[in-house]
Structure formats: C-alpha cells, structure tokens
C-alpha positions as CSV (number, residue, x, y, z in Angstrom):
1,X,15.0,65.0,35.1
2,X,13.9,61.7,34.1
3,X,15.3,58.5,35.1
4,X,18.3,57.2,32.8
5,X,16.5,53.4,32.9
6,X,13.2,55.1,31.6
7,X,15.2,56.6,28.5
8,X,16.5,53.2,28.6
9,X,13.4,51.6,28.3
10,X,12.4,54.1,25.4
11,X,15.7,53.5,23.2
12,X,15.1,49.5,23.6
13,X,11.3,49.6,22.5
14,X,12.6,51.7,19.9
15,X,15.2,50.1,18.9
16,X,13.2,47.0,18.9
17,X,10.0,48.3,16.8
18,X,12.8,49.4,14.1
19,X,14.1,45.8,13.8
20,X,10.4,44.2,13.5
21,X,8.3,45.9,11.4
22,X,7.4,49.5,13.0
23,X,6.0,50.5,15.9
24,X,2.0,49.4,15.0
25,X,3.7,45.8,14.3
26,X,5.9,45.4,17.2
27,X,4.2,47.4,20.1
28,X,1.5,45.0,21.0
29,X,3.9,42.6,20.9
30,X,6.1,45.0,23.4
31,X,3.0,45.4,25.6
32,X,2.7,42.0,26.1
33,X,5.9,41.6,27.1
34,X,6.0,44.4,29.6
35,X,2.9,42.7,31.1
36,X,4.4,39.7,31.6
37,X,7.7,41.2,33.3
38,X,4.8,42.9,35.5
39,X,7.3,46.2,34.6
40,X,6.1,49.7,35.1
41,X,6.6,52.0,31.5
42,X,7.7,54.8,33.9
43,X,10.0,53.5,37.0
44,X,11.4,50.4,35.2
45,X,14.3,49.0,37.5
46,X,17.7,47.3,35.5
47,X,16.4,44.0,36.8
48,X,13.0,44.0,35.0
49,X,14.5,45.8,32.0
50,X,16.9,42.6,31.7
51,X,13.9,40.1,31.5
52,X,12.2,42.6,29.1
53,X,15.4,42.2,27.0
54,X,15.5,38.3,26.9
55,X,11.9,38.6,26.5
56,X,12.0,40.3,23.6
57,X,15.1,38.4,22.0
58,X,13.1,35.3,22.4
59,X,10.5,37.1,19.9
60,X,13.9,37.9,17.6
61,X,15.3,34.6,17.9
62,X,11.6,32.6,16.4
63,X,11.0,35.5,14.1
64,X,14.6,36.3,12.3
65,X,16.9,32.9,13.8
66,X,19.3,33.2,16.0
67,X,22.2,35.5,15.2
68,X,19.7,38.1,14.6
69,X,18.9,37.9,17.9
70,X,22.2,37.7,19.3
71,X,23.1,40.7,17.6
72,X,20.1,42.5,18.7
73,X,20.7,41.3,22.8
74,X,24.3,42.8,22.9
75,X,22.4,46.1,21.6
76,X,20.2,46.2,23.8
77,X,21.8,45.1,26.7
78,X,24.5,48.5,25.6
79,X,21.9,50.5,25.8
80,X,20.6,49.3,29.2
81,X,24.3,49.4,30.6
82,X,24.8,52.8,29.2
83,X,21.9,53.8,31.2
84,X,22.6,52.4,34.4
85,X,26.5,54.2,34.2
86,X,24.4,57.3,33.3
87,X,25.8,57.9,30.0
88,X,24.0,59.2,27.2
89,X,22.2,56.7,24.8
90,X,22.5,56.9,21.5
C-alpha cells in the first residue's frame, strides 16, 4: 500500500504543473523546491509537505499575483489534509 502523504505529494505536484505551464515547465522548478525543503519524493512527512506548499505558493504568488496563489494554497493544503485523515484525493 503506499503512504497517503506520497499520493499526497503526487496530487500537489500535479496539481501544481497543471496551474504553471505543464509538467516540463514546472518540474524543475518542483525539484528545486523539494531540494530546498531537503524532502524525500517517497517518505515525505506532513511537515515538509507544508513547506513544499508555501514553497511553491511563493512561486504562484510572483508568477500569477496573489489571489492566484491564495486560491491555489487552500487546494493544496485540501489535498494534504485529505491525506493525512486518509481519505481519498481527488
């Protein structure tokens, strides 16, 4: 079975490369960002998954202004939560 937070972690990159260009725009821009957390692709913990998140909405907020990225942090911080109450994502 594998670990809700990594599902988690899949839906938010997802979810993320959707909103900014596709995955071969966003993901080095995800990889970088995992790096920095110093967060492991497969036994992410809800802590580090939370700095990815603000991580990331910082990246929202200076590419498409700020209630873009507000809107994006409540979805993926619904996504993480989901996961940590073990429910399925969406």
């Amino acid at each position: 079975m594998v670990d809700p937070l990594v599902d988690a972690l899949d839906a938010i990159i997802a979810t993320f490369c959707e909103d900014h260009g596709g995955f071969d725009y966003a993901m080095p821009m995800v990889r970088k960002q995992v790096e920095a957390v110093g967060m492991d692709f497969h036994r992410p913990t809800a802590k580090e998954l939370e700095k990815f998140i603000e991580k990331l909405v910082g990246i929202s907020t200076d590419m498409k202004g700020k209630d873009f990225a507000r809107k994006e942090r409540i979805k993926l911080i619904s996504i993480l939560r989901k996961a940590e109450r073990g429910e399925p994502i969406d």
